[in-house]
N, C-alpha and C positions, 0 to 999 in steps of 0.2 A: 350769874350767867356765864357759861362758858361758851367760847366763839371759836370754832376751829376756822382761819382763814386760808383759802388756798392759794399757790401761788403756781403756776408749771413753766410761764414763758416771759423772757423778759417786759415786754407791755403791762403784763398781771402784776410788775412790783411796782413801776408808777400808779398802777389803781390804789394798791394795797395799804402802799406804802403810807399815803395821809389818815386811811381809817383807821391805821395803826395810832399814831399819834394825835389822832381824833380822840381817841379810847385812853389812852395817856391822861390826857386832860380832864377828860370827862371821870377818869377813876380820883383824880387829887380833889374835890369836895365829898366832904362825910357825908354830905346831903342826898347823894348819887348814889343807886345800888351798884356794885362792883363789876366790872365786864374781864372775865379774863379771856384774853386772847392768846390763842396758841398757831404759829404761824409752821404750816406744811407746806414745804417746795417737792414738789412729787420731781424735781427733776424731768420733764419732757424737752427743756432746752437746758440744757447743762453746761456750760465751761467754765472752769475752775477762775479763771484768769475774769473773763467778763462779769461772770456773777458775783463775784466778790468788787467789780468795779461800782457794780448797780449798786448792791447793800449798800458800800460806802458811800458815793452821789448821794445816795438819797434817804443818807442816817437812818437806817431801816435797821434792825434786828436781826441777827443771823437766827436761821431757821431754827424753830424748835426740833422740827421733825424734817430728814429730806431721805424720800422714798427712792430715787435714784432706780429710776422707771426707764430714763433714756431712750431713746429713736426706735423709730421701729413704723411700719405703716399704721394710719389710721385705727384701724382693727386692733395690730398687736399691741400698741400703746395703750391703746384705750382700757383692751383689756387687761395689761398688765400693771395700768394705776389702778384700776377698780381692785384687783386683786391684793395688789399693796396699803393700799388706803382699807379698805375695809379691816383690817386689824387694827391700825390706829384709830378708828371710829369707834370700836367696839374698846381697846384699852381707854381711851379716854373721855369717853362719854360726854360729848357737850350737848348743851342745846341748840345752836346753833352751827348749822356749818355755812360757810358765808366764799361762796364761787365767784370769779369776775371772768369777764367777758364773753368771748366763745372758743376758747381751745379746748384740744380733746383732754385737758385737764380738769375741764367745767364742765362737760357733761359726764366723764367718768367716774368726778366725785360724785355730783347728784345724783347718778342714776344709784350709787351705792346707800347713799343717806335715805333713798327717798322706799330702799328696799329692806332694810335693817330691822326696823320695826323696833319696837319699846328696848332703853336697852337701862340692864341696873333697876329697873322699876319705873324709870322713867319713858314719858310717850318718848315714839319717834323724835328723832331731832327736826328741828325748823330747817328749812332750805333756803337762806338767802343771796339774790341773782345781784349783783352789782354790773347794771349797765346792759337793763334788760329792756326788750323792746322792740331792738336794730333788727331790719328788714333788707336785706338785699332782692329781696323773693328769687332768688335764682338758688333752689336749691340742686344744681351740681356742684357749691360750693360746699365744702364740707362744713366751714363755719356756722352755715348758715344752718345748717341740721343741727348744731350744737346750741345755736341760740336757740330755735322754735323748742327743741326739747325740755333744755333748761327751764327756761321762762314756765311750761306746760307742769314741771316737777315744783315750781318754787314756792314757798308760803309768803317770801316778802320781795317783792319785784322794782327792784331800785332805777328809776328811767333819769335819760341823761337828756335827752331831748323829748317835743311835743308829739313827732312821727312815732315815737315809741308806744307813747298814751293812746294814740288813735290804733294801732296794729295792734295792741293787747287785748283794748275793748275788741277791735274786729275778731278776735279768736278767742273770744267769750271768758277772759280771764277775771274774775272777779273782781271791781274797782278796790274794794278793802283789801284788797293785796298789793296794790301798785301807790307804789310812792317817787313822786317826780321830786329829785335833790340835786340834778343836777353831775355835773363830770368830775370824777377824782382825779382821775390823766391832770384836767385842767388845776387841780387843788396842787397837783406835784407842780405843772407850771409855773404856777406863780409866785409857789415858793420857792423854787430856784434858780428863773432866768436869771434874777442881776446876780447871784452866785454864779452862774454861765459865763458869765460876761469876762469872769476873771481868769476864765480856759487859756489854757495857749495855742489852741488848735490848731487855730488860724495863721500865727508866728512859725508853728513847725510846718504847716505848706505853705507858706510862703504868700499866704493871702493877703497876711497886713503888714504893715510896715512902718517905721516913724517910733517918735519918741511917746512915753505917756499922755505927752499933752500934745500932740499932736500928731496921733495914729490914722493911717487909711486904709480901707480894705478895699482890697479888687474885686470888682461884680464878677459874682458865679454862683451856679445853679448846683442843685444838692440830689442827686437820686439815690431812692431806695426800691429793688426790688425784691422779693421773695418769693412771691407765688406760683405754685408748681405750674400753673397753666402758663406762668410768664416765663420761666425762666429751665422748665426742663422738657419744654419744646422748642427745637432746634427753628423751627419756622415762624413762631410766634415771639421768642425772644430777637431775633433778626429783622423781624418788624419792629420790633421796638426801637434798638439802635439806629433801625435807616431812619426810622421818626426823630430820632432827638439830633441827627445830624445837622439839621441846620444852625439849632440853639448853641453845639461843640463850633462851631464857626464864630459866634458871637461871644461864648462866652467858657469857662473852664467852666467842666462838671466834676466835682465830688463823689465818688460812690463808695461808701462804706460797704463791701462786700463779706455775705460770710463766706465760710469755706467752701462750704457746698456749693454755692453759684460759682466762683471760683473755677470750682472742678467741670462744671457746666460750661464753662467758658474756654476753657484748656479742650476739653471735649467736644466741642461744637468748630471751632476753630474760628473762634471771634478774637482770640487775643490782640489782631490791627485794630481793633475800634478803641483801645485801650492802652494808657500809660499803668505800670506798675509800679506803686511805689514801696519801699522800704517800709511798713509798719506804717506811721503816718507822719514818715521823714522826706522832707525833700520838696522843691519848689515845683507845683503844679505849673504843665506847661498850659500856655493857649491854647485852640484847638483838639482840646484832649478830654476822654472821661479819664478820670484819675481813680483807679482803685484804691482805699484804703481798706487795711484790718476793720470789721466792724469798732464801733465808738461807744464811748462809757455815755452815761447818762448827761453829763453834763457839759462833755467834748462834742454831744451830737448835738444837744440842744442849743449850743454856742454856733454853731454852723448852721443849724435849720434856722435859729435866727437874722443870720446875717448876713442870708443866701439872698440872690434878687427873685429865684423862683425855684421851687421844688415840684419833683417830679419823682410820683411815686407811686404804689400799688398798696401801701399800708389803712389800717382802717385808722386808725388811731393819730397820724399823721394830720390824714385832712382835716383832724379837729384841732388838732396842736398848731397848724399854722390858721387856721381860721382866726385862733384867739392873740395869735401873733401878729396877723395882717400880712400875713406870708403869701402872695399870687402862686396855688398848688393846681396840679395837672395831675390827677389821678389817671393811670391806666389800667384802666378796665371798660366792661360795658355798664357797670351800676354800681353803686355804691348803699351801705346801711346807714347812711350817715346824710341825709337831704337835708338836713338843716346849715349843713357847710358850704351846700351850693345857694340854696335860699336864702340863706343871709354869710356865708362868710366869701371865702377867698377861691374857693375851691369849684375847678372844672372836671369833667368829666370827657374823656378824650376816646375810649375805645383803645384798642389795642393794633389799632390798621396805622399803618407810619402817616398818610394821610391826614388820620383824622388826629393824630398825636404832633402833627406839625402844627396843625391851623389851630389849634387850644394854645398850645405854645406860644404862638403870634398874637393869640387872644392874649393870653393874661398878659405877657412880654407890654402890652400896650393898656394896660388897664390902671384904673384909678385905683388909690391907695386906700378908698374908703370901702370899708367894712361893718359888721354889725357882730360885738360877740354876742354867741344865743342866753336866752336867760338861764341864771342859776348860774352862770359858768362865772362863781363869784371868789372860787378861793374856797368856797366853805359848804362843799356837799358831803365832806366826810362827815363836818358836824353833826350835818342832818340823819345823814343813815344812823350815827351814837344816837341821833335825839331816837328814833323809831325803836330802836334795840333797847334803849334804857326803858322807852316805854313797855315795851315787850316784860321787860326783866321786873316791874311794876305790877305787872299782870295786866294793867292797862291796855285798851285797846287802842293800836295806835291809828292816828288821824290820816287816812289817804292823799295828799299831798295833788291830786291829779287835776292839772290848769286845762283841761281842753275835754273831759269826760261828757260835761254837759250838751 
């Protein structure tokens, strides 16, 4: 069996990255039919300097294939990986092409695989969805068009949480397609916080201090934003800062910023709400959001660890600190992710300075206890190899789905 995996935005190589060395494993017994994996970065987030941070963090493979598709609105990206990609589908013929999450990298490849038709003699290729399910229902999100379509194109539907199971059945997706294994984000977690831990992050801003044997870190909060609703409306991102000002009173915030926001920022004429610092040199002041260069994989997850509270807009975040016992304030009005509010760490604050103060205050005072969701064991990459090897078997593989009945 050949598996082409996709990859386009940094988030996609922590999925990626464990099913990759899932497949590793699972190829070294002779007992096991062979999976080869051929890994495509279509390039939709691209820099040379980060992406080669991510590969290394997270011993990943550099790209077999990178289509180098780059920015562009919704539309031109989309269509210009689909146009990319579609040659490499047809040169290399797999059976499987294997999408994660919802960028326009995931629906671009699918809508191309799912249009190909037989190729070399062989049927169509299989469409498998890694981290299919998630529901924001707010489709003026664009994600959220890219999930419902995916999920609607897929042969094998990988769910990371229970809400996934129940929105699939509600939009009539066959059960024998949907297999609940759980979160690969969390498979990258766990195998590398206590590598995290060895970061300097925190020593180059000035967070922690002391000897080996006895190091201390100063409480401070961690934000990340990127969403265009949040950050390239002058009126909507200005709410958000007047919202975290009370928490910048209490405590230094962090914010790994890309460039783009950056220019956002310079543009909007918010630079007082903001220390700059040198790449991620120099002692964060008190009462400051502190700009850094975005963060490698395991510089950021050293800081979202270590942070007292995160505040962010990321989908992927409010699962990562759920399993960390991170108190998270997402801003938005809804999240695809309800299992993080239901049993993890994670609030939901809206995007009104208001209602982004009083969540703040919330978790700022909350109990340390947590629940991580099931499956989020370390070992869901296994389980997608275990379905795919069945696959490769001709076996029909067994539906996984805890809540169908």
């Amino acid at each position: 069996m050949k598996v082409l995996a996709i990859v386009g935005a940094r988030p996609n190589f922590m999925k990626v990255a464990p099913i990759l060395k899932a497949i590793e494993v699972h190829n070294r017994s002779s007992e096991n039919p062979s999976i080869e994996a051929v890994l495509v970065h279509t390039g939709q987030h691209y820099n040379a300097i980060m992406s080669d941070a991510f590969f290394s963090d997270l011993d990943m493979p550099q790209p077999d294939v990178f289509l180098g598709a780059g920015s562009g609105t919704h539309a031109a990206q989309t269509a210009e990986i689909m146009r990319r990609f579609e040659a490499v589908l047809l040169e290399q013929k797999p059976d499987i092409v294997m999408v994660v999450g919802d960028v326009n990298s995931t629906i671009a490849c699918a809508l191309v695989t799912s249009k190909i038709g037989s190729i070399g003699g062989k049927r169509q290729p299989r469409i498998a969805h890694v981290e299919a399910g998630l529901r924001s229902f707010d489709r003026s999100m664009p994600e959220e068009v890219n999930r419902v379509l995916t999920d609607h194109l897929s042969d094998f539907l990988f769910v990371t949480e229970d809400s996934g199971l129940r929105n699939l059945k509600a939009e009539g997706i066959p059960e024998e397609r949907v297999f609940m294994v759980g979160n690969t984000m969390i498979d990258s977690l766990r195998a590398f916080q206590h590598q995290a831990d060895q970061s300097t992050v925190l020593l180059r801003l000035g967070l922690q201090r002391g000897t080996e044997e006895a190091k201390s870190t100063s409480p401070y909060a961690l934000l990340t934003l990127h969403r265009p609703a949040n950050v390239d409306l002058a009126d909507n991102f200005l709410e958000i800062l007047e919202g975290l000002q009370a928490l910048v009173q209490s405590h230094p915030i962090i914010f790994p910023a890309h460039p783009r926001t950056r220019k956002q920022i310079e543009h909007f004429g918010f630079a007082k709400y903001f220390q700059f610092l040198d790449k991620v040199q120099g002692d964060v002041r008190p009462g400051s959001i502190a700009l850094t260069d975005p963060q490698g994989y395991l510089d950021f997850l050293c800081l979202m660890k270590h942070a007292y509270l995160v505040v962010t807009d990321s989908g992927g975040i409010q699962e990562e600190t759920t399993c960390l016992g991170v108190p998270c304030v997402t801003v938005r009005e809804n999240t695809e992710r309800p299992v993080t509010i239901e049993q993890g760490t994670n609030v939901l604050a809206g995007v009104a300075r208001e209602g982004i103060r009083s969540a703040i205050a919330q978790q700022l005072g909350r109990s340390a206890k947590h629940v991580v969701p099931p499956l989020w064991d370390g070992r869901a990459s296994y389980r997608i190899v275990e379905v795919l090897a069945a696959q490769a078997k001709n076996d029909e593989p067994r539906a996984m789905a805890s809540v169908l009945n």
